[in-house]
Short mmCIF file of the C-alpha atoms (twelve columns), coordinates in Angstrom:
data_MODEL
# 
_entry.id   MODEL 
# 
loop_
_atom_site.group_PDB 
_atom_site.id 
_atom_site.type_symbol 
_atom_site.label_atom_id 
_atom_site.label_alt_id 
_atom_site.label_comp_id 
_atom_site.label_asym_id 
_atom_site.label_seq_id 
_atom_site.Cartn_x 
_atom_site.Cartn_y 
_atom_site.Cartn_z 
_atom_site.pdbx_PDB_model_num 
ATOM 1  C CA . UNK A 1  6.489  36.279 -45.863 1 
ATOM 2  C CA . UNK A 2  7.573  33.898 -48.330 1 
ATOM 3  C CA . UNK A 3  10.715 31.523 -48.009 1 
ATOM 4  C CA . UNK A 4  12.013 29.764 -51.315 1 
ATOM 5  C CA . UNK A 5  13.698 26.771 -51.253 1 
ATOM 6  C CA . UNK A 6  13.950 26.996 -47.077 1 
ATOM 7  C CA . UNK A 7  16.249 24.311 -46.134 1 
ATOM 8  C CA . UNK A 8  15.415 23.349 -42.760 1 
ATOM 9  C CA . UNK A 9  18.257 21.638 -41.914 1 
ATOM 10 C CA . UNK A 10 20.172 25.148 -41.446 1 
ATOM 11 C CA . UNK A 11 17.227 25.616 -38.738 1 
ATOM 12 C CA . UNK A 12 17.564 22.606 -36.862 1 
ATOM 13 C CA . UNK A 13 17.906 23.671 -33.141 1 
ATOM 14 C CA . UNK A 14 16.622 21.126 -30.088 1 
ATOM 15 C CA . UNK A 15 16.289 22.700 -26.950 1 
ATOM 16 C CA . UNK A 16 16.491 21.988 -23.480 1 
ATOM 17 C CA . UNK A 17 14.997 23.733 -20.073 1 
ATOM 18 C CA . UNK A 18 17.865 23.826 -17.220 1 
ATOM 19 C CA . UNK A 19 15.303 21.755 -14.752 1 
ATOM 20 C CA . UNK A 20 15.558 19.096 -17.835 1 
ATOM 21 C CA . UNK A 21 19.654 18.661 -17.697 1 
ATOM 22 C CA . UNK A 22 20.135 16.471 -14.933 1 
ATOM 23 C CA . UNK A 23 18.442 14.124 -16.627 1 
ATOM 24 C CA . UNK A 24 21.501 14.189 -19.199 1 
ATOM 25 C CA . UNK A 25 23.944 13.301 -16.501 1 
ATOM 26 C CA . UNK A 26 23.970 9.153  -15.567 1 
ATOM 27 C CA . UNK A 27 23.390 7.970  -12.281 1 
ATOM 28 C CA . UNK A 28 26.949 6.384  -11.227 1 
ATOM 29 C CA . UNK A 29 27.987 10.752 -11.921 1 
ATOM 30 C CA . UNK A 30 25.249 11.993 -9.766  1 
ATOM 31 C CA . UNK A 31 26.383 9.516  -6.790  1 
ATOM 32 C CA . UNK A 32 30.718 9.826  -7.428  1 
ATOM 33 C CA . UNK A 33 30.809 13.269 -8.012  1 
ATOM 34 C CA . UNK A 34 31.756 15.048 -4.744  1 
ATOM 35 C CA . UNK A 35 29.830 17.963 -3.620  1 
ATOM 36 C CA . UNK A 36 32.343 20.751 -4.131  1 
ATOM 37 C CA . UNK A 37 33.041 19.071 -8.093  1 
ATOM 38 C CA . UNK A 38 31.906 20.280 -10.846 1 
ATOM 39 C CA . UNK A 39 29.359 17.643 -12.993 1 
ATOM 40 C CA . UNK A 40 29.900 18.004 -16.682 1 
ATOM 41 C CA . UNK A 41 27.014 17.764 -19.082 1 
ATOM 42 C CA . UNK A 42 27.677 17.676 -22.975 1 
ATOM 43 C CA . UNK A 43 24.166 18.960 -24.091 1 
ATOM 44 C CA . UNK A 44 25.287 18.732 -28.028 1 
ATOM 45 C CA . UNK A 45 26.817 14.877 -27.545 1 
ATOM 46 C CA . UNK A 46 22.821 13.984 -26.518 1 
ATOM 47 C CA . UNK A 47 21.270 16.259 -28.977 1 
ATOM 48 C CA . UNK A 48 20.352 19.231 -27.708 1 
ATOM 49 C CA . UNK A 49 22.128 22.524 -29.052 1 
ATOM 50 C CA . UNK A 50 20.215 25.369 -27.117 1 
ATOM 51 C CA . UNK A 51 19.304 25.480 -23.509 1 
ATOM 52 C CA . UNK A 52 16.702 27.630 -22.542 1 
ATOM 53 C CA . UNK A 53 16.265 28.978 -18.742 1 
ATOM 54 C CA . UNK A 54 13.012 27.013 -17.924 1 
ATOM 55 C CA . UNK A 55 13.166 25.775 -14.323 1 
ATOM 56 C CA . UNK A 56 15.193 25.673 -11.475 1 
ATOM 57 C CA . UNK A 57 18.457 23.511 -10.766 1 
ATOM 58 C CA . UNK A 58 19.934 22.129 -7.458  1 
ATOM 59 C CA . UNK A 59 22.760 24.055 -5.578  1 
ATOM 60 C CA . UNK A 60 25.422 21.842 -7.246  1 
ATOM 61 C CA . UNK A 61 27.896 23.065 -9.397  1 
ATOM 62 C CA . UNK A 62 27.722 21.901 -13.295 1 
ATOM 63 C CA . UNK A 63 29.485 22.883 -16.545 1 
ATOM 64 C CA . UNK A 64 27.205 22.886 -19.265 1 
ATOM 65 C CA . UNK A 65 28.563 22.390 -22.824 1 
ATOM 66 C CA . UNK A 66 25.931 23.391 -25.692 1 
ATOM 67 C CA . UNK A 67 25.889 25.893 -29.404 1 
ATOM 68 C CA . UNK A 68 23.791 28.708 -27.844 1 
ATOM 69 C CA . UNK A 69 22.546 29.568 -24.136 1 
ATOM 70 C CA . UNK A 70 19.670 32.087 -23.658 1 
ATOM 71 C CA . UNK A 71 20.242 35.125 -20.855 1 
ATOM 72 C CA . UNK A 72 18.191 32.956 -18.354 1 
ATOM 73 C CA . UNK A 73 19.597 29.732 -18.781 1 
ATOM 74 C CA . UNK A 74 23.045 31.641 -18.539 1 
ATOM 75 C CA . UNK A 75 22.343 33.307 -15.548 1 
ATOM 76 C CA . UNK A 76 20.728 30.243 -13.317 1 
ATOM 77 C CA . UNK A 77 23.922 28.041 -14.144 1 
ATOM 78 C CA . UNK A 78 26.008 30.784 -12.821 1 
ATOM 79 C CA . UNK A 79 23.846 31.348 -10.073 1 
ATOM 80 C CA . UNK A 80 24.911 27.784 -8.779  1 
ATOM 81 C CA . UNK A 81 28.379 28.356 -9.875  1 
ATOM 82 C CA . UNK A 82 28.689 26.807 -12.521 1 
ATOM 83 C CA . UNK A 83 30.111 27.950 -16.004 1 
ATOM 84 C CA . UNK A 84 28.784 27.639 -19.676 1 
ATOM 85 C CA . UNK A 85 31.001 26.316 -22.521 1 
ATOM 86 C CA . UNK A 86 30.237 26.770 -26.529 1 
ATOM 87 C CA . UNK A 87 31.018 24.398 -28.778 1 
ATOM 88 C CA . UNK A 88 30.884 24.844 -32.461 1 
# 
């Protein structure tokens, strides 16, 4: 199928597997957070809009901010109690 005059920029997505996010977070947030905190990881602010459910993630709570979540992705970060934010 043919696209004219496709302008990718309006498909421009980066994604991210859940295993890959706590690579997002620094390491004085990893150490000072306290276990029964929440860490919070801005997933658009480092360039990433979509996060995909690829992995697995440790049994610490996290808010994850990003444009667009897949079912997976949605369900493992809730799984360890932690909650997923859109941003526009």
């Amino acid at each position: 199928m043919r696209y004219f005059h496709k302008l990718k920029q309006q498909f421009h997505c980066p994604v991210i597997n859940v295993e890959k996010l706590w690579t997002l977070v620094s390491e004085e947030a990893k150490t000072s957070c306290p276990k029964g905190k929440a860490v919070v990881i801005d997933c658009v602010k480092n360039g990433y809009f979509k996060v995909l459910g690829g992995g697995e993630l440790p049994d610490q709570p996290l808010v994850v901010k990003a444009k667009v979540f897949s079912k997976d992705a949605e369900k493992k970060i809730k799984a360890v109690g932690g909650a997923c934010v859109l941003v526009a």
